[in-house]
N, C-alpha and C positions, 0 to 999 in steps of 0.2 A: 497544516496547523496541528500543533501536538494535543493532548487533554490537557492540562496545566492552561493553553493560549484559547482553547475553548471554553472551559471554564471561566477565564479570567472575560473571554468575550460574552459570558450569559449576564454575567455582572453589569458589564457598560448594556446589555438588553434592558436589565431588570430596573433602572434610572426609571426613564420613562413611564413603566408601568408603575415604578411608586408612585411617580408626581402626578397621575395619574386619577389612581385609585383616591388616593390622599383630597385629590380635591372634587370629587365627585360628590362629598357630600349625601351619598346614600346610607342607611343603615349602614354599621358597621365595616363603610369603606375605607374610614383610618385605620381600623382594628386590621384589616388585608393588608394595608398599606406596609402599616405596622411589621404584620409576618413577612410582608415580601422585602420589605428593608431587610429584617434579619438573615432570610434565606442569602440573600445579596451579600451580606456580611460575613457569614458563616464561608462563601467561595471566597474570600481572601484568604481565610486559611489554608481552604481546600487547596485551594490552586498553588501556593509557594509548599504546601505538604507533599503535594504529589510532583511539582517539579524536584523539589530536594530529593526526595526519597529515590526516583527513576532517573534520577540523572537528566531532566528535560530542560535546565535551565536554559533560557534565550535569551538575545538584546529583545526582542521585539513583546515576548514576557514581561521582558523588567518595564519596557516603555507601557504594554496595556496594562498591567497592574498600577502602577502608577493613577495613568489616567483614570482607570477604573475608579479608585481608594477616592481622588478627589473630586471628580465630578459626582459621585454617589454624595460624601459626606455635604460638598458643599448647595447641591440643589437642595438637599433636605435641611439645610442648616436656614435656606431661605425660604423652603415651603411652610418654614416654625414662624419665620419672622411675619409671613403672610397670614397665616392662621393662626395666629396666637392673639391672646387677649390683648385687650389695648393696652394694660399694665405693664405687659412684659415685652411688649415692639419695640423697644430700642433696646433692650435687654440684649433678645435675639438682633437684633439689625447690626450692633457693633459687634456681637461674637461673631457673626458672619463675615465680616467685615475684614475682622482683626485675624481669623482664620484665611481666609480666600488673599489677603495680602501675603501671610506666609505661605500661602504655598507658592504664589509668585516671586516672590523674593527667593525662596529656595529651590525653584525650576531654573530660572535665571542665574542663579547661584550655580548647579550642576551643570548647568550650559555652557560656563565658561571654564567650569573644572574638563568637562569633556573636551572640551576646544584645547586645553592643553594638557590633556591626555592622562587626568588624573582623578583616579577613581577614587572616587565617596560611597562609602556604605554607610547605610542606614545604621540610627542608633537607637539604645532603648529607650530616652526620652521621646525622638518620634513614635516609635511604638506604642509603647503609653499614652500617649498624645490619640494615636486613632482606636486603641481598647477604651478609653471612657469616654471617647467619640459615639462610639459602637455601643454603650452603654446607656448613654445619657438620652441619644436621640428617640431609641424605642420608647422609651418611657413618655418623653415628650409627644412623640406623635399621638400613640393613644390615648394619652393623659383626658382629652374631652369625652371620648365616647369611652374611657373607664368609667368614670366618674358617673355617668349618666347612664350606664348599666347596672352600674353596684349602688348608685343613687348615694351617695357621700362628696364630698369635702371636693373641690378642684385640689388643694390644699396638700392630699395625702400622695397626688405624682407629681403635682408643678414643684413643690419644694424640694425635695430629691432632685427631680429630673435638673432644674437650674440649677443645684449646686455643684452636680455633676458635669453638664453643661460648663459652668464656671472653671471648674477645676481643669476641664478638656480645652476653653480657648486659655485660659493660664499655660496651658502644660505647651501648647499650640506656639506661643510667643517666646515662652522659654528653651523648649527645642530648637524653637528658628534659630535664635540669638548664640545658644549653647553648638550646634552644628556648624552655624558660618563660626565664630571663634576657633572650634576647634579645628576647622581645617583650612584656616586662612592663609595658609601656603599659597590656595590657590591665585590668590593676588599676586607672592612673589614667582610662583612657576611662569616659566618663561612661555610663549607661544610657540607650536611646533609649525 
């Protein structure tokens, strides 16, 4: 296993320890949670940085980054919908929703581009799509125990955070849609 495919595996580690911490409920165990989400986020970079750079790209790379990217965003998109106020649960529940659908639809999607032997690269609205992913969620997570350390407003991260939130399952539905369009060859490519 290269560093790039280690990396990308501390990632699929570090799930667990978020969902983890997250619901432990001790002093400042969102706030952990919180950093450890980031640290987790911050090896997406790492990892496609230092494969590009050293020439280490792999099939099995591209496969655990993948996995990595969506089982990271989407456990935490539903550890929001569990620990969140009762005002905003179905908030979280259909972003989650409308999220965890697209990336099935566009795994299923790549599944049959690969079955007939046609490569899809990523684009920038995906991209985008998981930067105010990456965004939104930290603020979200901590958003209870900020509030309750700095003693102010729920107010001053849930409003932010959901509209970022908002903007990321928008962006989430858009890329799906915007991605299958544009390479709906795959329908007419013949099977090999």
């Amino acid at each position: 296993m290269n560093v790039p495919n280690a990396i990308t595996t501390v990632r699929i580690i570090l799930v667990p320890v978020v969902c983890v911490f997250y619901l432990l409920g001790f002093a400042y165990s969102q706030l952990i949670a919180t950093g450890i989400f980031i640290l987790a986020a911050f090896t997406d970079f790492l990892d496609g940085h230092v494969a590009r750079k050293y020439n280490l790209v792999t099939d099995l790379g591209k496969f655990l980054d993948l996995v990595a990217d969506k089982v990271l965003i989407i456990s935490v998109f539903f550890l929001l919908t569990y620990q969140s106020p009762d005002e905003f649960r179905l908030y979280f529940l259909i972003g989650a929703l409308l999220v965890n659908a697209r990336e099935l639809i566009i795994g299923a999607f790549r599944q049959v581009a690969a079955g007939k032997s046609v490569i899809l690269a990523a684009d920038r609205l995906g991209k985008l799509k998981m930067l105010m992913q990456c965004v939104s969620v930290p603020i979200l997570m901590a958003a209870a125990q900020l509030t309750e350390l700095l003693n102010i407003s729920v107010n001053y991260f849930y409003i932010p955070g959901l509209a970022l939130f908002g903007v990321s399952v928008i962006l989430a539905v858009v890329s799906g849609v915007n991605y299958i369009a544009k390479n709906k060859r795959v329908f007419a490519a013949k099977d090999n």
